[in-house]
N, C-alpha and C positions, 0 to 999 in steps of 0.2 A: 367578463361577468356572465352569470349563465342565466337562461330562460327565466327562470322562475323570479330571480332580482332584476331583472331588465321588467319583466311584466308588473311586478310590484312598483317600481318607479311611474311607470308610462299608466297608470292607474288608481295614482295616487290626488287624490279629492282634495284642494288647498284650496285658502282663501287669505288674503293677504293685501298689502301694500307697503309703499314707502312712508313708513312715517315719521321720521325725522331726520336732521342732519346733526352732528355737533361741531365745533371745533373747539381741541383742547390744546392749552398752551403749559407748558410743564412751571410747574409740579401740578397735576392734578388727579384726583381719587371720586371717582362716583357708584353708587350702588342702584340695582333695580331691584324691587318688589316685584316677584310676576304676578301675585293673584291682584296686585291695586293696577297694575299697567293694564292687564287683562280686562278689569274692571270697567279701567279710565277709556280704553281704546274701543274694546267689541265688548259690548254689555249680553251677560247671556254666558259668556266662555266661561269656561274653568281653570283654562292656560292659555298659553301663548308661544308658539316656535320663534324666539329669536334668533336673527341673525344681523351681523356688523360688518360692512364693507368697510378695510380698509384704504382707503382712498390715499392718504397720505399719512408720513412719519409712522409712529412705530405706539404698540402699549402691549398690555397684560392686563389678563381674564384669570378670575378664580368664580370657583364653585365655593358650596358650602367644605370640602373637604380640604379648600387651601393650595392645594395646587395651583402654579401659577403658570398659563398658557402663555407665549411669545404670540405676537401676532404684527408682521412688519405691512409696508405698503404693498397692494395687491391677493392678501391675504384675505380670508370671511372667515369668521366666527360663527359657530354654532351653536346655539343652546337648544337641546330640541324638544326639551321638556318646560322649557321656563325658568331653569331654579334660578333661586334666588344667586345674584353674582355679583362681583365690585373689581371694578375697569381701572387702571391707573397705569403714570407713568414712571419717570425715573426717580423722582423726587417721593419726600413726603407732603401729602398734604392732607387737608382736612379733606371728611368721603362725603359728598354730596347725594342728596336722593334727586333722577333721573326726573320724577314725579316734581320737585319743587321746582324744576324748572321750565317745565311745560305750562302753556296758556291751557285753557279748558276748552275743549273741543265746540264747536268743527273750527276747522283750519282753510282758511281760504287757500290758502299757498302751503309748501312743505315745512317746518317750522327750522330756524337754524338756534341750534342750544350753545352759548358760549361758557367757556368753567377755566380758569384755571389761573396761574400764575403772568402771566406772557412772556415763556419762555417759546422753546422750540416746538411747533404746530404739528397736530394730529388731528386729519379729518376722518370724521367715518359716517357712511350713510347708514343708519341704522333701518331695521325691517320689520316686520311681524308677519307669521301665519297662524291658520287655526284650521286645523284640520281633525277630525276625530278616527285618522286613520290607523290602523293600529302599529304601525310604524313609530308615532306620534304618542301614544301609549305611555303613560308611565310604570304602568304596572307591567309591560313589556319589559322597558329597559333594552328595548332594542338596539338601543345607538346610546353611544356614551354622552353622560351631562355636558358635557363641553366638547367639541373639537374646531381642530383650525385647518383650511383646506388652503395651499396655495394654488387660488382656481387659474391665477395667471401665466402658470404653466402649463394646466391643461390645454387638448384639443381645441376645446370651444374657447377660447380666451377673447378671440378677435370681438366677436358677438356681444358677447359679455360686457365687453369693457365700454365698444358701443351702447352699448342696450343701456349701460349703466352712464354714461356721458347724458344721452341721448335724455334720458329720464330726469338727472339730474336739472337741465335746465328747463325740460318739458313740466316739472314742478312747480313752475312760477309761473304759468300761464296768464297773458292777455286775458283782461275783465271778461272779454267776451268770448274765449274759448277753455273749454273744461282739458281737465290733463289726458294724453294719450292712452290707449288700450295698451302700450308698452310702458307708461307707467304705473300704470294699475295692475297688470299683469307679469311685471318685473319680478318678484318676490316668490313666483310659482317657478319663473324660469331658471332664476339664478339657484333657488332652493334645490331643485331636482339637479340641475349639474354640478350641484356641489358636492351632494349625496353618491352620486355617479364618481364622481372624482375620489370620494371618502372611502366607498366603497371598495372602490379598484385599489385604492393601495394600503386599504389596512392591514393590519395584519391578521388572520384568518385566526377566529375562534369556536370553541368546542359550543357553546352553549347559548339560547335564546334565539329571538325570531329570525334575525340574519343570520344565525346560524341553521337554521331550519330547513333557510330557504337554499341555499348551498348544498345542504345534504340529500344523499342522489334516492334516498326512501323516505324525508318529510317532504322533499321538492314538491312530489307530484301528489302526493297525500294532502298536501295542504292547499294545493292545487284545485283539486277537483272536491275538498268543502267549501273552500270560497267560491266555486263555480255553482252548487248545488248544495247551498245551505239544506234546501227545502226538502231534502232528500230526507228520507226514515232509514237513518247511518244506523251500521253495527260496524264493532272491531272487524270482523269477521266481513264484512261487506268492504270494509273501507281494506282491508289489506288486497281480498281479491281485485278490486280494483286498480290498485296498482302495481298486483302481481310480486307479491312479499309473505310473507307467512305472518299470521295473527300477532304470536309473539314478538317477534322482529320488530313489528311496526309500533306494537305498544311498547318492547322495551326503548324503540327509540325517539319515541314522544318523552318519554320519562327521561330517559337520560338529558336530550338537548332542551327538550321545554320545560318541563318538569311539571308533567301532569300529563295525565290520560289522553287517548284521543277525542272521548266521550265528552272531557272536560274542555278539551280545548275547540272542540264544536262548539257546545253551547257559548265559551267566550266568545266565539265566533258570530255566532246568530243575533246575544245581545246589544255587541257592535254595531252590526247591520240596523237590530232594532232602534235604536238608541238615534240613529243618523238618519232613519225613517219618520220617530217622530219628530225630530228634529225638523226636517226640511221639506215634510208631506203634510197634505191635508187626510191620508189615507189613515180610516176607521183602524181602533185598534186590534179587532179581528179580523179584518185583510191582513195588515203589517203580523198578527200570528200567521199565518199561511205562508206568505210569502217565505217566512223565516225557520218553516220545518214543523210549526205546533199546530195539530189537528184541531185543537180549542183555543178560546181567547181564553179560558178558564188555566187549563196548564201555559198557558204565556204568560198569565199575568203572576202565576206562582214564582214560574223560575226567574220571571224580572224582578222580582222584589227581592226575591233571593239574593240577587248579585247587585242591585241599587236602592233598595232598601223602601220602594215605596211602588205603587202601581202602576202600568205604563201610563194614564190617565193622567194619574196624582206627575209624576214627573213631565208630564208635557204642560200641563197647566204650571208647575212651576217655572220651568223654562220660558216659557209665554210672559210669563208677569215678568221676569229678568231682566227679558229683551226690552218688554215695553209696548210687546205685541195688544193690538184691539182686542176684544175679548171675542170669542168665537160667536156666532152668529146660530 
């Protein structure tokens, strides 16, 4: 894996946990909703990274496009975008929603979901992330709707499998002790070496972000705008920089990203923005500055542009989501 995807991983901004278990007994068919799961779990998201440890026995994942993923024991599931999916085993059965069978939050202990026939048993710890990183993206399309990593053969396995025992029972904690920082931090660890895993043995594509990031003139191009959003970029500045000829660097923005460099700056900057107001109390001209725009006035233009409302207007709405006091 080269520089540029190792530094994307080791810098990836996640927030997560374990949030449930199921065990299913065949025949049985379930479906998730992401934007109500998103809803139901972190109020404020827009999506949700899942992922499904298989723990034990065997099932199958589809997307909206139908395709049906194998996934045996020792296996994780990825969905990295959220979409909508429906889990089943070898039988038919009627498709359950995920949602009707959860208790309504908070959760003293990790919840265990029973479904199915009581044929032959499948467990899986189920996860969630939410990260606004643009890996995570769906308008990236970085990483495909679905894949399945057998992490039990990777390097890291030992840890993993630990880390995932180890949580499992750290789950049901004593009245008097809260669950472990390896619980709660489980879901950032296993997500990135799975990615790691995914990455090493996909198979290598022409086009989009991981593909960007492999390519030996967007590598370091895209490098050094996420390092120096705040910089006053030209084509012309940005190929000098990494020592490429103007056209080069723009024809190959185009080709693998598809769009300009210019364009894919400011997608750039609004991300940043977007995670600023999100998680800062920082005015909304500082967060212009920081992110390359001499005014709040041109900030607030080209964010509406790309989110359809002010950075203002969109933090107050986020605010009310979450549930946030009203500012002060």
């Amino acid at each position: 894996m080269n520089d540029a995807l190792s530094s994307a991983l080791e810098h990836l901004r996640l927030e997560g946990a374990l949030f449930f278990r199921t065990e299913l007994t065949e025949p049985f068919e379930l479906e998730s909703s992401p934007l109500a799961l998103a809803d139901a779990l972190v109020p404020g998201a827009d999506r949700l990274t899942l992922f499904h440890i298989v723990a034990s026995g065997s099932c199958w994942v589809a997307v909206d496009d139908g395709v049906r993923y194998r996934a045996e024991a020792g296996d994780v599931i990825v969905m990295p975008y959220g979409d909508h999916y429906v889990m089943g085993g070898e039988g038919a059965a009627e498709c359950v929603s995920i949602l009707s069978l959860l208790d309504p939050l908070p959760w003293e202990v990790m919840p265990m979901l029973h479904l199915g026939g009581g044929g032959r048993r499948t467990e899986i710890v189920c996860g969630f992330l939410h990260s606004t990183d643009p890996l995570f993206d769906p308008a990236m399309r970085a990483l495909p709707a679905v894949f399945v990593v057998r992490l039990m053969s990777a390097p890291a396995a030992g840890w993993v499998r630990a880390s995932i025992d180890y949580a499992m029972a750290d789950a049901v904690p004593p009245s008097n002790r809260s669950p472990s920082v390896i619980a709660t931090r489980l879901p950032e660890l296993v997500l990135i070496e799975v990615l790691r895993t995914h990455l090493a043995t996909a198979p290598a594509i022409d086009h989009g972000w991981i593909a960007a990031l492999r390519d030996p003139v967007l590598a370091p191009a895209l490098a050094v705008l996420h390092q120096e959003p705040e910089r006053r970029w030209t084509v012309a500045g940005l190929a000098a920089a990494v020592a490429t000829s103007r056209s080069a660097l723009d024809e190959r923005f185009r080709q693998v990203l598809g769009q300009s460099p210019i364009r894919y700056l400011t997608g750039w900057r609004m991300h940043l923005a977007v995670e600023l107001l999100a998680t800062t109390e920082l005015a909304v001209f500082t967060i212009a500055r920081r992110v390359g725009y001499l005014s709040e006035e041109a900030f607030s233009r080209a964010f509406k542009r790309e989110r359809g409302m002010s950075p203002s207007h969109w933090r107050a709405a986020l605010r009310r989501d979450r549930g946030d006091p009203p500012s002060a």
